[in-house]
N, C-alpha and C positions, 0 to 999 in steps of 0.2 A: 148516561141519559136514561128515561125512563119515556116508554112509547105506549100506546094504546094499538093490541091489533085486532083487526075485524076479518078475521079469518072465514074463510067457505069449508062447512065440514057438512061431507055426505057420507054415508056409508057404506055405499055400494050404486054399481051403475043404475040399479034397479030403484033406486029409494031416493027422493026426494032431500035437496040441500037447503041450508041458511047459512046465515052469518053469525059465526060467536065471537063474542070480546073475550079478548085475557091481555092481560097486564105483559109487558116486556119490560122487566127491572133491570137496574145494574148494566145496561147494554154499551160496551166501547163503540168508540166511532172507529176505533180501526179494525172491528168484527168486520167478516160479509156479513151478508143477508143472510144466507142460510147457518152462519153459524149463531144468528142472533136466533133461528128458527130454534137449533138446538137446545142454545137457554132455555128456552121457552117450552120445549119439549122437555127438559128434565125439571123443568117446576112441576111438570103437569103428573109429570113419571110420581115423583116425590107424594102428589094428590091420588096418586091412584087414577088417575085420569088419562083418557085416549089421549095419547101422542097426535100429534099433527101429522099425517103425512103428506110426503111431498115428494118426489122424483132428485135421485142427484147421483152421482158417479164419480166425476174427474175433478170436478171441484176447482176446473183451471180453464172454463170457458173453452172446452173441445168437445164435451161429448153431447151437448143440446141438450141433456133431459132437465134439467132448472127448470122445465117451464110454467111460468106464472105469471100473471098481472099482479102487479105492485102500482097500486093509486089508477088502476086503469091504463096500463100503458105496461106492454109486453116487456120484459124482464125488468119495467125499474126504469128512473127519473133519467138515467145515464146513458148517453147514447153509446154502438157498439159496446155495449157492455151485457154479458151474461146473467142474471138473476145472481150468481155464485160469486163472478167478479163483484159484485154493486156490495159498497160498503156504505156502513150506519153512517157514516158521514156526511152523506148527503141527506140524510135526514135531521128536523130540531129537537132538541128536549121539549117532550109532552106531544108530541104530534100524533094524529090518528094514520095507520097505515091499512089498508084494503088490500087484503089479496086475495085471489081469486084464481081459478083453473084457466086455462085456454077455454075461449067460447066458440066453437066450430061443431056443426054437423057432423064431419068427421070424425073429430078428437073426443069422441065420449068420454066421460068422466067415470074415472073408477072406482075411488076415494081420491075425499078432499081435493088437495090440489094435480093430484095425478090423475094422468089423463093417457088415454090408446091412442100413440101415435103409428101404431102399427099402417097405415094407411099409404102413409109414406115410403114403407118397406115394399106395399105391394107396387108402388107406383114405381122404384129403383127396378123390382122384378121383372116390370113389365117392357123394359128396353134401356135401363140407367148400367148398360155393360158394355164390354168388347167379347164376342164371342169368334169374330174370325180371326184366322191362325196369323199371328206378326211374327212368327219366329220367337226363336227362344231371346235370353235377355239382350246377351249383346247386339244382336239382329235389330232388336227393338230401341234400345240408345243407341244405334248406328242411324236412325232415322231422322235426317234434317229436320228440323220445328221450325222457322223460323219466328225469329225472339217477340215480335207483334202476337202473335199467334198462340206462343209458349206463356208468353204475361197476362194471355185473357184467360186461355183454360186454370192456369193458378188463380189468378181472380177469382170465378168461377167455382173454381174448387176449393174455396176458403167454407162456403155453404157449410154446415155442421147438422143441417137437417132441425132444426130445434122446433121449427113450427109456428116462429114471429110471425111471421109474414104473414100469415092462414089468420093466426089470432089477432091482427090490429086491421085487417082489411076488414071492412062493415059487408062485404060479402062472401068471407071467410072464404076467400080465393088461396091459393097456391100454386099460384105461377110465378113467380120468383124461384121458389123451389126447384122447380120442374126445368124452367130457363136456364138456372146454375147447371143441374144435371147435364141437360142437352147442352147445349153452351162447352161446357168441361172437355167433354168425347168428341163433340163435332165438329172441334176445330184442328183438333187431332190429327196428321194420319190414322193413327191405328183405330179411329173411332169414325173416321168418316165415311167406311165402306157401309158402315149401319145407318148413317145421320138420317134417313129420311121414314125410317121404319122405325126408329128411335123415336122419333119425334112425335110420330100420329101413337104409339102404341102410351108410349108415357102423357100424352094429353088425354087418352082416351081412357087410361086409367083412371086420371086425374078426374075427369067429371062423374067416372063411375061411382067415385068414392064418395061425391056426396057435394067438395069444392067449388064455390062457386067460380062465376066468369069477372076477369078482371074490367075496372073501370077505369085507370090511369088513377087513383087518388093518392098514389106514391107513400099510401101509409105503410106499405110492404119494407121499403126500402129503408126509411125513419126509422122503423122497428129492427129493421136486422140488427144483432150484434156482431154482425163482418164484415157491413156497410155493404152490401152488395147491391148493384145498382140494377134500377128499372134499364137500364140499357141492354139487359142480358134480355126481357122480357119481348119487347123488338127482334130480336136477334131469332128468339124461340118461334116468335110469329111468323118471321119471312122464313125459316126451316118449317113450320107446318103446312105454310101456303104452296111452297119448292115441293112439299111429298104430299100435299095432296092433288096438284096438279099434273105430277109426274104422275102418281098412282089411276086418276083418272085416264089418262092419258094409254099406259100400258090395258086397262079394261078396254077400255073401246078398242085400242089394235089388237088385242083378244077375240073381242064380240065380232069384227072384220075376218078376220083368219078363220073361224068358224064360220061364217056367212058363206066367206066362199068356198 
């Protein structure tokens, strides 16, 4: 098939982007997307011409860095599917295709379609761990889960960090993100002795960064490609509301204790 694309080329965070057309000839329907990218890049290689760039790694829908609008719609037409899974197939002979960087405050654009998602790194840093002692390994699989419990935190922990969620919300929120995170550890033993210091420190990253506040429009969850559910985003709420009432709570029998 032969496609029209309307590519976003910038050349640094600093410098101002558009949209350029180039031909995509010869493309199978059973290419990905990013390897239709490649065609496309060694035409251009052949012209002497800037390569497209664009973020990739795993190439098997694990490691989030795909990230891109395709037609306006975070990774591609296909739901649960990565930029890298999504194959020409879903697309017609002759169709125009748009793609475009992640749109987020956050997520500056570096070139092209790559974008700094370091933001999500700082937000992991900020309480997305276990730092108290559970014992060494077998200590730690010696510890009951029960299987309710064990099925949400893997749920949870499907998250890949990619960035849908932040880019299909119209206020480039990332609490979806943030909910997987907390959500994963808190229902944990081994994560639970942190859940409430976890939870204000990773939300308070989260606004620092830039992410806005969620509104319920479940464009988060539409966009994931691990189908992760707005029910993790509930779950992240009553754990903020639990450590910030707890935390109020211990200030004033503080402020007491010095009084008297």
């Amino acid at each position: 098939m032969n496609l029209t694309l309307h590519v976003w080329r910038q050349k640094d965070a600093k410098s101002s982007g558009k949209l350029e057309t180039y031909p995509a000839r010869n493309i199978s329907g059973d290419m990905s997307f990013l390897e239709m990218l490649d065609v496309v890049n060694e035409d251009l290689i052949k012209q002497n011409k800037d390569p497209i760039h664009f973020d990739h790694d795993c190439r098997e829908g694990i490691c989030g860095s795909c990230s891109m609008m395709i037609n306006g719609m975070a990774h591609g037409p296909e739901r649960a599917t990565t930029a890298c899974q999504l194959h020409m197939r879903k697309f017609h002979d002759g169709e125009h295709i748009h793609i475009e960087p992640w749109r987020a405050k956050a997520f500056p654009v570096l070139r092209d379609l790559i974008v700094d998602r370091s933001a999500f790194d700082r937000i992991i840093q900020a309480g997305g761990y276990v730092s108290v002692n559970t014992g060494g390994t077998p200590d730690g699989n010696a510890i009951p889960v029960p299987k309710e419990n064990a099925d949400t935190a893997m749920d949870a922990a499907t998250c890949i960090g990619c960035g849908a969620c932040a880019a299909a919300c119209k206020n480039a929120s990332a609490m979806l993100f943030v909910a997987a995170k907390v959500t994963h550890l808190s229902v944990l033993p081994q994560g639970s002795a942190e859940r409430r210091e976890r939870a204000l420190r990773m939300i308070q990253q989260h606004d620092a960064e830039g992410f806005g506040h969620c509104t319920n429009q479940y464009e988060c969850e539409a966009a994931c490609p691990k189908e992760i559910g707005v029910k993790f985003i509930a779950k992240l709420n009553r754990e903020y509301i639990r450590a910030g009432a707890s935390s109020l709570v211990r200030r004033e029998s503080g402020a007491g204790d010095n009084a008297g």
